[in-house]
N, C-alpha and C positions, 0 to 999 in steps of 0.2 A: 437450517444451516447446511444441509445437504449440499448446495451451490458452490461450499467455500471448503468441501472436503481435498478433494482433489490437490489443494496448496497443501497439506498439513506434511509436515518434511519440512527440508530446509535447501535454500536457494543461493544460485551466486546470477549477477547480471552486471553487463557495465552498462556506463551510462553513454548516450549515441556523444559522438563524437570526442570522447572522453576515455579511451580504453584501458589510463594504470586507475582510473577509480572505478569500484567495485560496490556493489548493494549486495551485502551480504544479508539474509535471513530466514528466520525457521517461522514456521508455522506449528504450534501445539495445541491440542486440544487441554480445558480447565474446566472440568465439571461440561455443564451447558455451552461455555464459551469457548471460542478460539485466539487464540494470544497468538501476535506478530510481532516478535523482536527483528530488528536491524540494525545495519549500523554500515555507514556509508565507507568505504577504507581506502585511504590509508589517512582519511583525516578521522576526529573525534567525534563528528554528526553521530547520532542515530535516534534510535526512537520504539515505542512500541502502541501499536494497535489491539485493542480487543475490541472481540465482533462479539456482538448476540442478538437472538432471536427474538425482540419487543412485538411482546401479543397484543397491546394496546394498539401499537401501530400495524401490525401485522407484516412484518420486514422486518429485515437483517440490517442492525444499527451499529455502529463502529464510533469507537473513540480513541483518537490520536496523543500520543503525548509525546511529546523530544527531550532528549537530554539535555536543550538548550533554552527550556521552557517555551517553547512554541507547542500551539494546541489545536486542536480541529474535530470536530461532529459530524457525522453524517451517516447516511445510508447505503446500502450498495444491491442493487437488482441483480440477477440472472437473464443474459438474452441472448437464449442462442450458446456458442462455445467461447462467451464472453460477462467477465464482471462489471459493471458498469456502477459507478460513482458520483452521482449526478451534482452540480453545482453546490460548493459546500465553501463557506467559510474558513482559512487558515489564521490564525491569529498568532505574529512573532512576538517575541520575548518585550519587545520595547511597544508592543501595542498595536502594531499597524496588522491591518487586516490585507489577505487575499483573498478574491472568488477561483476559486479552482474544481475542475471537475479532470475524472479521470476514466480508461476504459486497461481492461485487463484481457487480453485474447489469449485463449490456450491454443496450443501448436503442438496435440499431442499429449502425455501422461505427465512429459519430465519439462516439457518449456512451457514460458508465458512470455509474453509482451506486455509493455506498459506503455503507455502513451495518456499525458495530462495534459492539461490546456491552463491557461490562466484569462481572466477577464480582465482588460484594462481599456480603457475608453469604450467601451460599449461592444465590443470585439473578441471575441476567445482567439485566441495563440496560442503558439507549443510551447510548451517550456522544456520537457525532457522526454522520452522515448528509451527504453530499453529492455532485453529480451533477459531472460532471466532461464537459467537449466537446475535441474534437480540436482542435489549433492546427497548421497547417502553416505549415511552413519557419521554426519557430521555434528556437532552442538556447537552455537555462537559463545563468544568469550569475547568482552569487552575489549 
């Protein structure tokens, strides 16, 4: 878990070409695990991640859930001064599935980048991009 300390705090970022919406979230540590709440603002999205350390797999395994019933699994590596989210399944509330993979670069103690791609017709594309800074002494609130 070591990889994913560095998040644990809480964050604000917009999203690229979008600057009154906001991705607000914290990172806390839960016994072994790390919990990531969000929540995208000024609309109702959001969502939370917990990460933990599967010794069977020997990796850092995360599970997604949204407030709006959409769901997703997956993994996430260390490489370099970057988290990396390799091709993983999102599954919306009505059933339909994405392949999406993601990369997280740090810029520093207090920034990140995000940058996600989606797969459609045999093709990865961008879907969003956005840099996120450190907030202290903050806590989310629905």
């Amino acid at each position: 878990m070591a990889p994913l300390q560095g998040l644990i705090g809480c964050w604000r970022g917009t999203f690229e070409g979008q600057p009154d919406i906001y991705d607000d979230r914290c990172f806390e540590p839960l016994g072994a695990h790390l919990v990531d709440e969000h929540f995208v603002r000024p609309t109702t999205y959001g969502g939370e991640t917990t990460y933990h350390y599967d010794d069977a797999q020997r990796e850092i395994v995360w599970a997604y859930a949204a407030n709006d019933g959409g769901r997703s699994n997956g993994v996430v590596t260390a490489q370099g001064d970057a988290l990396v989210f390799p091709p993983h399944t999102y599954r919306a509330p009505d059933g339909a599935e994405q392949r999406l993979r993601s990369t997280w670069t740090f810029d520093g103690v207090d920034r990140f980048t995000t940058f996600s791609e989606r797969l459609e017709n045999d093709a990865w594309g961008r879907v969003d991009a956005h840099r996120l800074r450190a907030r202290t002494g903050e806590r989310l609130t629905a």
